[in-house]
Backbone as ProteinMPNN parsed JSONL, in Angstrom:
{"seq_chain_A": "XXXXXXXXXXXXXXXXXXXXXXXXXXXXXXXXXXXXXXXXXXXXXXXXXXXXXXXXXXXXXXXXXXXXXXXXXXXXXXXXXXXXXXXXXXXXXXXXXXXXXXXXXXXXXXXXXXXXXX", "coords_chain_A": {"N_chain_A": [[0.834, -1.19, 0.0], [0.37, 2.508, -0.907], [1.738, 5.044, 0.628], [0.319, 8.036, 1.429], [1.297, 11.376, 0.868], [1.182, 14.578, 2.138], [2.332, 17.346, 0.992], [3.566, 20.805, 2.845], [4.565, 23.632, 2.42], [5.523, 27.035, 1.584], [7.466, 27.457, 0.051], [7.868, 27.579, -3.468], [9.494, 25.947, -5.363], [10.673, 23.991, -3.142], [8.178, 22.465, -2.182], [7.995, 21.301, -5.138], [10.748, 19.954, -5.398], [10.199, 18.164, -3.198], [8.328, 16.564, -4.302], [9.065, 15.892, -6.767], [11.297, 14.067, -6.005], [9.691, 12.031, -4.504], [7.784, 11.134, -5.811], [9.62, 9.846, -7.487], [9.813, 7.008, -5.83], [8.39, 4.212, -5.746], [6.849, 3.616, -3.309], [5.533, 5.996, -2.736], [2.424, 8.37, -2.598], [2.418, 11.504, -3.511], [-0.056, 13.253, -2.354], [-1.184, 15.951, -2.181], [-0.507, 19.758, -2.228], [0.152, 22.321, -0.369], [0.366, 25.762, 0.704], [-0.072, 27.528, 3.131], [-1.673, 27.757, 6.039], [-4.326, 27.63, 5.809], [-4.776, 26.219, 3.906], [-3.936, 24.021, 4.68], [-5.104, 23.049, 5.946], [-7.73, 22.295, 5.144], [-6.813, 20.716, 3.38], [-5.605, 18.353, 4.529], [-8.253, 17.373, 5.37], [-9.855, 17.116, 3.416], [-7.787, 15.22, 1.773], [-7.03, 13.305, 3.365], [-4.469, 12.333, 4.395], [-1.531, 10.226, 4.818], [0.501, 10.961, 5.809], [2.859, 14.532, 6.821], [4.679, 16.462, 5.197], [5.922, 19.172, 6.587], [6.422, 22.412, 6.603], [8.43, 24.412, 9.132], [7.772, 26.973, 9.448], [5.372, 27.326, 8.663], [2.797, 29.998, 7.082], [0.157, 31.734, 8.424], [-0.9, 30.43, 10.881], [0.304, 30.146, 14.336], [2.417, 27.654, 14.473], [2.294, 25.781, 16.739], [-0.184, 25.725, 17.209], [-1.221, 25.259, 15.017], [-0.373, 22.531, 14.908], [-1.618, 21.572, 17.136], [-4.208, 21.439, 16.096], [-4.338, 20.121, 13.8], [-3.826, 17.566, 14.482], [-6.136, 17.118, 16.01], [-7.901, 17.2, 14.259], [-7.154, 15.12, 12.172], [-6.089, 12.417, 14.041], [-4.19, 9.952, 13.354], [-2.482, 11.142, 11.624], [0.834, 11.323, 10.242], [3.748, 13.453, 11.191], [6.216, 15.092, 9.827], [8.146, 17.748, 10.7], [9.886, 20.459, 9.276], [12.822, 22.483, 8.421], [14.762, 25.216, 7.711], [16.597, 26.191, 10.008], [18.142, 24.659, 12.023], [18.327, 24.741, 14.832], [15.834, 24.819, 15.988], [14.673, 21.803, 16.161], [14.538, 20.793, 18.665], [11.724, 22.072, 19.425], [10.341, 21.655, 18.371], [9.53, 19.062, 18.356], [8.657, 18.935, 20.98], [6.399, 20.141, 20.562], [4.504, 18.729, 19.383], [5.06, 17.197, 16.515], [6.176, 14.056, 14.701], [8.757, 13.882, 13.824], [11.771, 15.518, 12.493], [13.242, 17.775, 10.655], [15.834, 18.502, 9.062], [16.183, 20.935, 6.277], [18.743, 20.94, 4.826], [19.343, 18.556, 4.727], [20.008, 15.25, 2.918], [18.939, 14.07, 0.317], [18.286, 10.856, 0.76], [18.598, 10.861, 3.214], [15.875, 12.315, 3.824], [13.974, 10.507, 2.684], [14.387, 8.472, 4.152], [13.567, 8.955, 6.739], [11.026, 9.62, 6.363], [10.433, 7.059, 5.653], [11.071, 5.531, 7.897], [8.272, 6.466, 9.59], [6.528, 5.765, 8.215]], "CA_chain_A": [[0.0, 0.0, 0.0], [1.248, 3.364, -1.015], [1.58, 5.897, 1.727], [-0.196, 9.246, 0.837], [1.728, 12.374, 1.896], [0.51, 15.878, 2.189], [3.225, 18.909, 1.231], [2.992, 22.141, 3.199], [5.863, 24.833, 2.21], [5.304, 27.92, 1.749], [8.397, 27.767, -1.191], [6.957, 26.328, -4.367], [10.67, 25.017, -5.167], [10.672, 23.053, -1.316], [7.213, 21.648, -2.982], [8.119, 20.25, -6.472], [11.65, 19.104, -4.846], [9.765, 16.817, -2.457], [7.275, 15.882, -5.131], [10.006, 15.168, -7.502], [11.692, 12.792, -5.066], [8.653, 11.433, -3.552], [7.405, 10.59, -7.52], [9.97, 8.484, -7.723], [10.088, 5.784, -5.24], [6.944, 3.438, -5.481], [5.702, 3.626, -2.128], [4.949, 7.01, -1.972], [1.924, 9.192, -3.638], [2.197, 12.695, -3.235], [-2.024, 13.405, -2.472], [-1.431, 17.396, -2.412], [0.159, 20.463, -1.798], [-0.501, 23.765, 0.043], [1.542, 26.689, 0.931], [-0.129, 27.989, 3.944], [-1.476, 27.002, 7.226], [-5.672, 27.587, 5.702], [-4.745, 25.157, 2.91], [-3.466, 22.56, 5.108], [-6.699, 22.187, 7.33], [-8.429, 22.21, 4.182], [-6.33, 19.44, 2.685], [-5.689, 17.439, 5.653], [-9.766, 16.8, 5.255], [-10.038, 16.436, 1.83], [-6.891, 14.196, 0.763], [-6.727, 12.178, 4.108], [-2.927, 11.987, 4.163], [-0.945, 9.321, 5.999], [1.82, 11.409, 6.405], [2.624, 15.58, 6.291], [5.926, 17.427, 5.097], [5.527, 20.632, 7.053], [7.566, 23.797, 7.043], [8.171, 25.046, 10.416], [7.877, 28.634, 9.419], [4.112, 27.824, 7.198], [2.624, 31.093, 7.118], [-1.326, 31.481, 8.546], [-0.994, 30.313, 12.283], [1.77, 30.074, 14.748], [2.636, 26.262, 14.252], [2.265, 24.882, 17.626], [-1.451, 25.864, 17.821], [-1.309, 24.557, 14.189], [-0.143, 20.591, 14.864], [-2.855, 21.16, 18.17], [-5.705, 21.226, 14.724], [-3.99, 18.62, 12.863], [-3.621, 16.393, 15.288], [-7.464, 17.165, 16.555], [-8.576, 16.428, 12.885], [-6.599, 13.683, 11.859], [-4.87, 12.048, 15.072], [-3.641, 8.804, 12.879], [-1.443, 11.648, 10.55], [2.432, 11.72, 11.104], [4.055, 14.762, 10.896], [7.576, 15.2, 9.803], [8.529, 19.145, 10.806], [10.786, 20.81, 8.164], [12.973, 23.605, 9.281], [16.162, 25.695, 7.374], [17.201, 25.991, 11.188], [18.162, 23.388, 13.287], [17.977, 24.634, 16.209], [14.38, 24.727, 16.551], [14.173, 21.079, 16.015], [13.539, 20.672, 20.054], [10.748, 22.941, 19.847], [9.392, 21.06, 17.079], [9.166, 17.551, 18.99], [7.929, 19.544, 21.736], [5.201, 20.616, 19.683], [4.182, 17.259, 18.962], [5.849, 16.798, 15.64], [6.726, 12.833, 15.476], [10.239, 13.828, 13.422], [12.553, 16.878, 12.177], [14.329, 17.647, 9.272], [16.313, 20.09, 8.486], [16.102, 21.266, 5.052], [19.862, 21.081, 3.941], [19.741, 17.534, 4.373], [20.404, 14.952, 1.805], [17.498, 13.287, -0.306], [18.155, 10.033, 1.499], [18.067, 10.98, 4.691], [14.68, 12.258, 4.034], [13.234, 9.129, 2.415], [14.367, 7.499, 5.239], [12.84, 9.374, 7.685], [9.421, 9.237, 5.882], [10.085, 5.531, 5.641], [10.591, 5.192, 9.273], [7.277, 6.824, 10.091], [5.253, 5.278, 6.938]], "C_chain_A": [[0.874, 1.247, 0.0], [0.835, 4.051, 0.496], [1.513, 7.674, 0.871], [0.567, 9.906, 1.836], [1.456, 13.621, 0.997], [2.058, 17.01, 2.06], [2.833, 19.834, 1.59], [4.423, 22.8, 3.219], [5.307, 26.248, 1.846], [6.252, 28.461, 0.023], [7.842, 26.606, -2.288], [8.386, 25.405, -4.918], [11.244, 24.239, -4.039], [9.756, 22.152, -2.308], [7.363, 20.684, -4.202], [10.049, 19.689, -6.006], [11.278, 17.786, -4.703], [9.255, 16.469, -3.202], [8.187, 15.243, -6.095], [10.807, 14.018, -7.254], [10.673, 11.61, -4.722], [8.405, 10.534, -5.042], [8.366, 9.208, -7.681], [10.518, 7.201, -7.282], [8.317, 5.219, -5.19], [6.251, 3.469, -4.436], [5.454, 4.661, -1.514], [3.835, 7.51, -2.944], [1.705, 10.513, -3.197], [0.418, 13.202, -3.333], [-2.203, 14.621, -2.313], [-0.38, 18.082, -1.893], [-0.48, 21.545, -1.404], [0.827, 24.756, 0.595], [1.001, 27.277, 2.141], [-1.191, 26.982, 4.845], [-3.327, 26.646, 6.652], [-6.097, 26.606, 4.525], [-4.845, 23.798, 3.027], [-4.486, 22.084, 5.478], [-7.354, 21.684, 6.084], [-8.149, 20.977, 3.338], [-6.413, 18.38, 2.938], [-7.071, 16.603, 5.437], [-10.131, 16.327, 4.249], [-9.265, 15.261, 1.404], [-6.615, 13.22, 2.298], [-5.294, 11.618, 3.756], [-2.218, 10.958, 5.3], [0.163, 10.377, 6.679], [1.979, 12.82, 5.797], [4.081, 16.0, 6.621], [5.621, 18.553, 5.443], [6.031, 21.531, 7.128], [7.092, 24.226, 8.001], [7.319, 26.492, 10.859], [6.412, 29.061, 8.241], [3.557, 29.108, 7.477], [0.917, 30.565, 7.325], [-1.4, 31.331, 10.041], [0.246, 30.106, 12.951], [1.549, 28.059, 14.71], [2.402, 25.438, 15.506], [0.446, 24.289, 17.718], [-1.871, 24.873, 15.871], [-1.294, 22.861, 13.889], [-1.441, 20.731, 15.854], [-3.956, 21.007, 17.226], [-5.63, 20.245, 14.171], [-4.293, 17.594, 13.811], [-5.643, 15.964, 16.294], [-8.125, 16.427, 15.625], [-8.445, 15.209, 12.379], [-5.61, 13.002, 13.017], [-3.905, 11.065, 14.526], [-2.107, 9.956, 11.677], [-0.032, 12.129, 11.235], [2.732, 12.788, 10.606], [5.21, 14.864, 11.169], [7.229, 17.215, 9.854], [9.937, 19.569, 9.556], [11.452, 22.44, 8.538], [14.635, 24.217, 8.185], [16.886, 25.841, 8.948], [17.037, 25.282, 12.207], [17.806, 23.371, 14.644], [16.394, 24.996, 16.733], [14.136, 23.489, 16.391], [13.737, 20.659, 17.785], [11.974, 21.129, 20.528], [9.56, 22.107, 18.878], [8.817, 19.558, 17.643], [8.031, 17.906, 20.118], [6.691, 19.883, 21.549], [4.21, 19.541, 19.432], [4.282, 16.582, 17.459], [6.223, 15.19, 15.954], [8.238, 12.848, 14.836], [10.664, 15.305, 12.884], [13.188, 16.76, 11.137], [14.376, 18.904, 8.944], [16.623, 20.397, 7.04], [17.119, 21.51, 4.343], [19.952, 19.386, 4.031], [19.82, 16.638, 3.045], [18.829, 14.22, 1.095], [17.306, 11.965, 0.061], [17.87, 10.346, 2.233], [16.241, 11.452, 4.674], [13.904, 11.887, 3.619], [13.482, 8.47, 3.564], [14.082, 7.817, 6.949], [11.756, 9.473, 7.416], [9.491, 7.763, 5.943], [9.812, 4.826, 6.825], [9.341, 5.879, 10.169], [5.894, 5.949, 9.087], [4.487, 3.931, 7.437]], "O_chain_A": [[1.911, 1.279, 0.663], [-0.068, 3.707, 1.258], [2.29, 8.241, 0.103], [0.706, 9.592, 3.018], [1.466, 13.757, -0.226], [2.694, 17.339, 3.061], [1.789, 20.223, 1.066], [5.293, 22.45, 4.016], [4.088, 26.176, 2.006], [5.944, 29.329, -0.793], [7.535, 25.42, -2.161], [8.299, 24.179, -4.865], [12.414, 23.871, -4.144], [10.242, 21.318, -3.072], [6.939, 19.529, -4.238], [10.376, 18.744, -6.724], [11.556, 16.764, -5.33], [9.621, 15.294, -3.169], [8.08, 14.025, -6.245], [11.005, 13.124, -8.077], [10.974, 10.416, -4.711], [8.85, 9.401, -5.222], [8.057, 8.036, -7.897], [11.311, 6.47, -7.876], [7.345, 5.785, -4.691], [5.028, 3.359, -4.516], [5.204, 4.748, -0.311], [4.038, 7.224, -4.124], [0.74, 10.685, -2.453], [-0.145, 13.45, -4.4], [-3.403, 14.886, -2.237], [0.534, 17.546, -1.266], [-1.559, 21.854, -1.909], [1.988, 24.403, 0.804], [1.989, 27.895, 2.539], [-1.491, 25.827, 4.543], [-3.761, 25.542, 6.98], [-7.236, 26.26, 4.213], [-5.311, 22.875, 2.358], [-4.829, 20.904, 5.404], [-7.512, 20.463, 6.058], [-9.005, 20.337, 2.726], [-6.927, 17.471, 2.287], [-7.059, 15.375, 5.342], [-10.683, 15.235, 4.112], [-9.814, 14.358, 0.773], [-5.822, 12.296, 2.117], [-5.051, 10.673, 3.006], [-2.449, 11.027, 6.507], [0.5, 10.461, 7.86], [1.569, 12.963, 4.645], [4.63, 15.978, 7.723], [4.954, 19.177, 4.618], [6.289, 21.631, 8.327], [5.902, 24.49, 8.174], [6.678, 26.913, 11.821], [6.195, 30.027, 7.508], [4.055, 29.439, 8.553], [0.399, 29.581, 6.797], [-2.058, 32.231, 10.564], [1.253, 29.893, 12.276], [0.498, 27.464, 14.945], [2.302, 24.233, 15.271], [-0.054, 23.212, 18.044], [-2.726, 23.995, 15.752], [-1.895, 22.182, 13.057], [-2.406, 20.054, 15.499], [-4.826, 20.269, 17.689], [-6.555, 19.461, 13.961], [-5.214, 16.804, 13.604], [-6.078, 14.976, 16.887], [-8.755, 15.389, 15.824], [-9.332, 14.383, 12.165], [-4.393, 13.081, 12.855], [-2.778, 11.109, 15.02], [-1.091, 9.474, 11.176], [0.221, 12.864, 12.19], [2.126, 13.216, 9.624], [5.612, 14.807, 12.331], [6.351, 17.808, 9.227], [10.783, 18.753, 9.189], [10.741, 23.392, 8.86], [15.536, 23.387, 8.066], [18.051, 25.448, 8.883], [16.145, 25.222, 13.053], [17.271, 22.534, 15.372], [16.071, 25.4, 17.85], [12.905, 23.478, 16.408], [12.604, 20.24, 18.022], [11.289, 20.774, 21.487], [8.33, 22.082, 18.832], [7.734, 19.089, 17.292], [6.908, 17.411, 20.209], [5.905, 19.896, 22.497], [3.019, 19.821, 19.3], [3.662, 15.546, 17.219], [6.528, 14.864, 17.101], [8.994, 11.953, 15.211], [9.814, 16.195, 12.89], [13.67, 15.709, 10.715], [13.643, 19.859, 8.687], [17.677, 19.852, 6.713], [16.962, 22.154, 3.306], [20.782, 18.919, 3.251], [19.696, 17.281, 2.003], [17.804, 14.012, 1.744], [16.168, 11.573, -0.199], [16.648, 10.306, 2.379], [15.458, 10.929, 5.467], [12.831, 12.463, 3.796], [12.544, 7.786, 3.971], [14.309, 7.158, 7.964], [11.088, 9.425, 8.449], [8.463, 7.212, 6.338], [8.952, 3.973, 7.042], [9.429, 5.83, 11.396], [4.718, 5.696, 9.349], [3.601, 3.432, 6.743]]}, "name": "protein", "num_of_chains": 1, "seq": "XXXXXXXXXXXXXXXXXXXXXXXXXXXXXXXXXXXXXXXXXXXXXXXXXXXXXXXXXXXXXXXXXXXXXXXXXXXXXXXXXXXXXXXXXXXXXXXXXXXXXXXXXXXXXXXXXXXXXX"}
């Protein structure tokens, strides 16, 4: 079974990156994208995603109060956090994020941190 995942960036080159990657390993299907925080709720409901690439910094709500919606709406959806700075990845677990990734990493590493949540 594929595993549906939800993009939320804010950068439309972040977006067709991951989608470009994601495209081409079989067990993923990219089921949407949104750029802000009124997209996501909106998506979240509609495309029923297993799993959500999130930029830390989405624009629309402050992000903590943002996973507290997600996680109200869909409790079964994982949520990788996505961040150009690292050092908010504590704040991000804290948050209830179930993983981090920092956005210089390599294109493995973040297949294989979607894989270990999928």
């Amino acid at each position: 079974m594929n595993t549906k995942v939800l993009l939320a960036d804010d950068q439309m080159k972040v977006r067709s990156a991951l989608r470009l990657l994601l495209e081409q390993e079989s067990d993923f299907v990219v089921s949407g994208e949104t750029a802000d925080a009124t997209g996501l709720l909106l998506a979240v409901t509609e495309k029923e995603p297993d799993l959500l690439l999130l930029d830390w910094e989405l624009p629309g709500l402050p992000t903590a109060q943002l996973l507290r919606l997600l996680k109200y709406e869909r409790p079964s959806l994982k949520i990788i956090a996505m961040s150009s700075h690292p050092e908010v990845e504590q704040q991000v677990i804290n948050a209830g994020a179930h993983a981090f990734l920092s956005k210089s990493v390599t294109p493995e590493t973040v297949l294989a941190v979607i894989r270990s949540l999928a």
